[in-house]
C-alpha positions in Angstrom: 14.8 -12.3 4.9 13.8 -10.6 1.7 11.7 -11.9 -0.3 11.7 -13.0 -4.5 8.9 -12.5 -6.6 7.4 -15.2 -8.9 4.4 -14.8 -11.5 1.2 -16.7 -10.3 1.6 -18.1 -13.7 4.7 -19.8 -12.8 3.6 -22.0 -9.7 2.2 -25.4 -10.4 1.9 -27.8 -8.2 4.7 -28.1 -6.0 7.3 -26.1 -7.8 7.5 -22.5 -9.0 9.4 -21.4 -11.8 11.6 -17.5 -11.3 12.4 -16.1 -14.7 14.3 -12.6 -15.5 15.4 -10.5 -13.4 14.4 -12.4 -10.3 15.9 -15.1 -11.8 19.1 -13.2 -12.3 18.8 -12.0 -8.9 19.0 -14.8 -7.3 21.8 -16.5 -8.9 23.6 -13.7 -9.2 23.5 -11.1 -7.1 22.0 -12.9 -4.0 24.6 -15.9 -5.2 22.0 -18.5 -3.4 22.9 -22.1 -4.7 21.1 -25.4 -4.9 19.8 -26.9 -2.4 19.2 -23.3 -0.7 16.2 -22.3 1.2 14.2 -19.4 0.2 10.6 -16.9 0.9 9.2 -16.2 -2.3 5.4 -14.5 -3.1 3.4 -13.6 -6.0 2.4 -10.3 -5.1 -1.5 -11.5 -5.4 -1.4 -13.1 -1.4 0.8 -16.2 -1.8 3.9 -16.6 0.2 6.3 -19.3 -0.2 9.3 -21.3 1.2 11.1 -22.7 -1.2 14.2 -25.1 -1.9 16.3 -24.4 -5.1 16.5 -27.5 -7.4 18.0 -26.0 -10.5 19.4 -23.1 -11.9 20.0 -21.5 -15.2 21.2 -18.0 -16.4 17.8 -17.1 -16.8 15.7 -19.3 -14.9 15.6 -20.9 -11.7 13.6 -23.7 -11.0 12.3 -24.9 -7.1 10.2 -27.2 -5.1 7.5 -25.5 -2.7 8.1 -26.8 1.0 5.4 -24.6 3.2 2.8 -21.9 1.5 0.6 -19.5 3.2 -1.9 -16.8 2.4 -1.8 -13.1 2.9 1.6 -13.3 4.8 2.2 -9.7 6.4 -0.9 -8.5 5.5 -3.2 -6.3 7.8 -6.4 -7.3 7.9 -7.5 -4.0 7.0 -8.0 -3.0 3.8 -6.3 0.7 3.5 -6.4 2.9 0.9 -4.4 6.1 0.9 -5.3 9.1 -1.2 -2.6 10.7 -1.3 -2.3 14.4 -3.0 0.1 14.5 -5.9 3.4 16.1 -5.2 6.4 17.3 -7.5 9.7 15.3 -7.8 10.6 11.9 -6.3 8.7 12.7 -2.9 5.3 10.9 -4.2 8.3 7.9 -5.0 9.2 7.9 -1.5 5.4 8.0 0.0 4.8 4.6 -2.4 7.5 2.8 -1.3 6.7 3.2 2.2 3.4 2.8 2.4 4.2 -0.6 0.6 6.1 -1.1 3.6 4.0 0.0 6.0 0.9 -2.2 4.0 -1.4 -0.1 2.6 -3.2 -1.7 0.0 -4.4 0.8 -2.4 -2.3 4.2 -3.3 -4.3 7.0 -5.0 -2.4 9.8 -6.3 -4.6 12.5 -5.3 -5.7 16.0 -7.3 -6.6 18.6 -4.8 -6.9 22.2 -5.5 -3.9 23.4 -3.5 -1.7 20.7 -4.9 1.6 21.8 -7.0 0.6 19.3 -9.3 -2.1 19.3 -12.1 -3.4 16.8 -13.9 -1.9 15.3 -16.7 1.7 15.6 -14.9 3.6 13.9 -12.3 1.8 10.7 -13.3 4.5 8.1 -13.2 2.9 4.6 -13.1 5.4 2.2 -14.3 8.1 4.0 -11.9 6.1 3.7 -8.7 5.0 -0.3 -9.7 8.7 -0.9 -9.8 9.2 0.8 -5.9 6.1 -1.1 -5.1 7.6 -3.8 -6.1 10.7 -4.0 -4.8 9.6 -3.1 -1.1 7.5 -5.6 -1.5 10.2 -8.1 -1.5 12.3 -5.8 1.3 9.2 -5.7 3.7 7.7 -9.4 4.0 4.2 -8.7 2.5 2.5 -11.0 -0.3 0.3 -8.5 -1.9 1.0 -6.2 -4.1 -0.4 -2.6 -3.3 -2.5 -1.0 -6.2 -1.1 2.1 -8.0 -4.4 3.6 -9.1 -5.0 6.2 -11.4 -5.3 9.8 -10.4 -8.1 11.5 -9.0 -10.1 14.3 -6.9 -10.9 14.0 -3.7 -14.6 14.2 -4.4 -14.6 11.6 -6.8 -12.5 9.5 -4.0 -14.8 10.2 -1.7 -18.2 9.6 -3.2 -16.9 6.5 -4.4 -16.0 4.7 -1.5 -18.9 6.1 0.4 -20.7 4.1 -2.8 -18.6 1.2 -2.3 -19.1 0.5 1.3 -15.9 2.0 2.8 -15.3 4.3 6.0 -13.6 7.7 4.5 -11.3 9.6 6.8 -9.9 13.0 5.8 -7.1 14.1 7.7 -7.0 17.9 8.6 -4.1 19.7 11.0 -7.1 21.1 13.1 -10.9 21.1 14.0 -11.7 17.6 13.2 -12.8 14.6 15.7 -10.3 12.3 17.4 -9.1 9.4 15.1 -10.9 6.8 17.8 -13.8 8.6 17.9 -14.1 8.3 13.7 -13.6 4.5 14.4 -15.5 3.5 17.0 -19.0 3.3 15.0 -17.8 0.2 13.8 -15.1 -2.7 12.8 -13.3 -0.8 10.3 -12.2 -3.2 7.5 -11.9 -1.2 4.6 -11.3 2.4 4.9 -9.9 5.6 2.8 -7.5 8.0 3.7 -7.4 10.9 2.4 -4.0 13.4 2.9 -4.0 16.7 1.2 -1.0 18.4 0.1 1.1 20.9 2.2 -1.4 24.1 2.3 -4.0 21.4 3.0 -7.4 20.6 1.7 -9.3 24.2 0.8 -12.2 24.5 3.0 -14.9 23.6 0.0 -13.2 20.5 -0.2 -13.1 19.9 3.1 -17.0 20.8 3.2 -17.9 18.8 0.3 -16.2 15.3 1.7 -18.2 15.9 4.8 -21.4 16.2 2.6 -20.5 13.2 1.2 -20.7 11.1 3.9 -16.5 11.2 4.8 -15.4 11.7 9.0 -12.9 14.5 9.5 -10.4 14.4 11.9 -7.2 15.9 13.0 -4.1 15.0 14.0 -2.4 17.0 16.1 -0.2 20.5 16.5 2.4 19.7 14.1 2.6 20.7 10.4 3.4 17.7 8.2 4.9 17.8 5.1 2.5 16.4 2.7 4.6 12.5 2.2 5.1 12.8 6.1 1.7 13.6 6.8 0.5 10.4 4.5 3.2 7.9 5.9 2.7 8.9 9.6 -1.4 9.0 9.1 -1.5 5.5 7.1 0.7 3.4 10.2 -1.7 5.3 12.8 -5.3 4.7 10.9 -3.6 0.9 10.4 -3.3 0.5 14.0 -6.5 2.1 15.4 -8.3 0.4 13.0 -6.8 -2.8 13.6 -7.9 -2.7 17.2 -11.7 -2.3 16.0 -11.3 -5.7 14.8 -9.6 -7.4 17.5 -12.8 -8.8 19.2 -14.1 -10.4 15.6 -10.4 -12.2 15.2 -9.8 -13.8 18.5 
């Protein structure tokens, strides 16, 4: 069942307000009634079942039956830095990694990319696709867009911050198990260059920096089928790592 999407400011208590366009949604596109049953979540972890007690044109008012926390949520923390690509492909890569629930999208500047900075930088558009699968998919957190970067910068910050930083190369890198089998992997980066791939400073300089390379496979991805492929596998390996510390 798809999902609405309420402001946190708009839940008190046992009722939540939907305003807008949900609002409008709901009544009438979706055509739900009162005395309906529906999921709704804030996009900040919240999920919610809820029974519709009034409606309006552009508001639609309900009582909160069951809640729960980080609904459809891995319990790894995922960031994907992605490199930056030309037309609605980058779209396509944001809504399904929203899907496939990544938690942080970095549109990523890498010296073989099409794209330089200060273009292709569309924000607003890719909160909206966030967004909406969001609601599609089941999850209760909305994924951060952040701002461009370069790899370096990526990497030597989440080195900083704690993380485990993987760069994914077609060839000549360690086995993703072997990358993850240090330790629980709870928060980690993922970093996927664009179709020529990262340049072999790059590559040199992430390992400096304290980031694991490793490879793939045979194939040559394109660069958004390379990030959503990479982002479901690193999910699931490193979901394993944490198996023993969540039974």
């Amino acid at each position: 069942m798809a999902s609405f999407l309420v402001d946190p400011a708009d839940v008190q208590d046992d009722t939540l307000v939907l305003r807008g366009e949900e609002a409008h949604h709901l009544a009438r596109v979706r055509r739900h009634r009162q005395g309906e049953v529906v999921e709704v979540v804030d996009g900040a972890g919240n999920w919610y079942q809820v029974r519709i007690e009034a409606l309006d044109r552009d508001e639609v008012r309900g009582q909160i039956l069951a809640s729960q926390q980080d609904r459809g949520e891995s319990p790894v923390r995922l960031t994907l830095a992605a490199a930056l690509v030309k037309g609605q492909r980058f779209d396509f890569l944001v809504e399904k990694a929203t899907e496939l629930g990544v938690a942080t999208v970095v549109p990523l500047l890498s010296e073989r990319g099409v794209v330089r900075p200060g273009s292709g930088h569309k924000p607003a558009r890719w909160e909206h696709l966030a967004r909406a699968a969001l609601k599609q998919c089941g999850r209760s957190c909305m994924p951060f867009i952040a701002a461009p970067a370069a790899l370096g910068e990526v990497v030597r910050a989440g080195v900083a911050d704690g993380q485990q930083v993987l760069l994914a190369v077609p060839a000549g890198g360690e086995g993703l198990r072997r990358c993850l089998e240090d330790r629980p992997a709870e928060r980690l980066i993922l970093a996927v260059g664009p179709e020529g791939g990262f340049s072999p400073g790059e590559v040199e300089e992430a390992r400096r920096l304290g980031a694991r390379i490793f490879s793939w496979g045979r194939r040559v991805l394109r660069s958004e089928t390379a990030g959503m492929a990479l982002a479901a596998l690193v999910l699931h390996e490193a979901e394993h790592t944490l198996e023993p510390l969540t039974k």
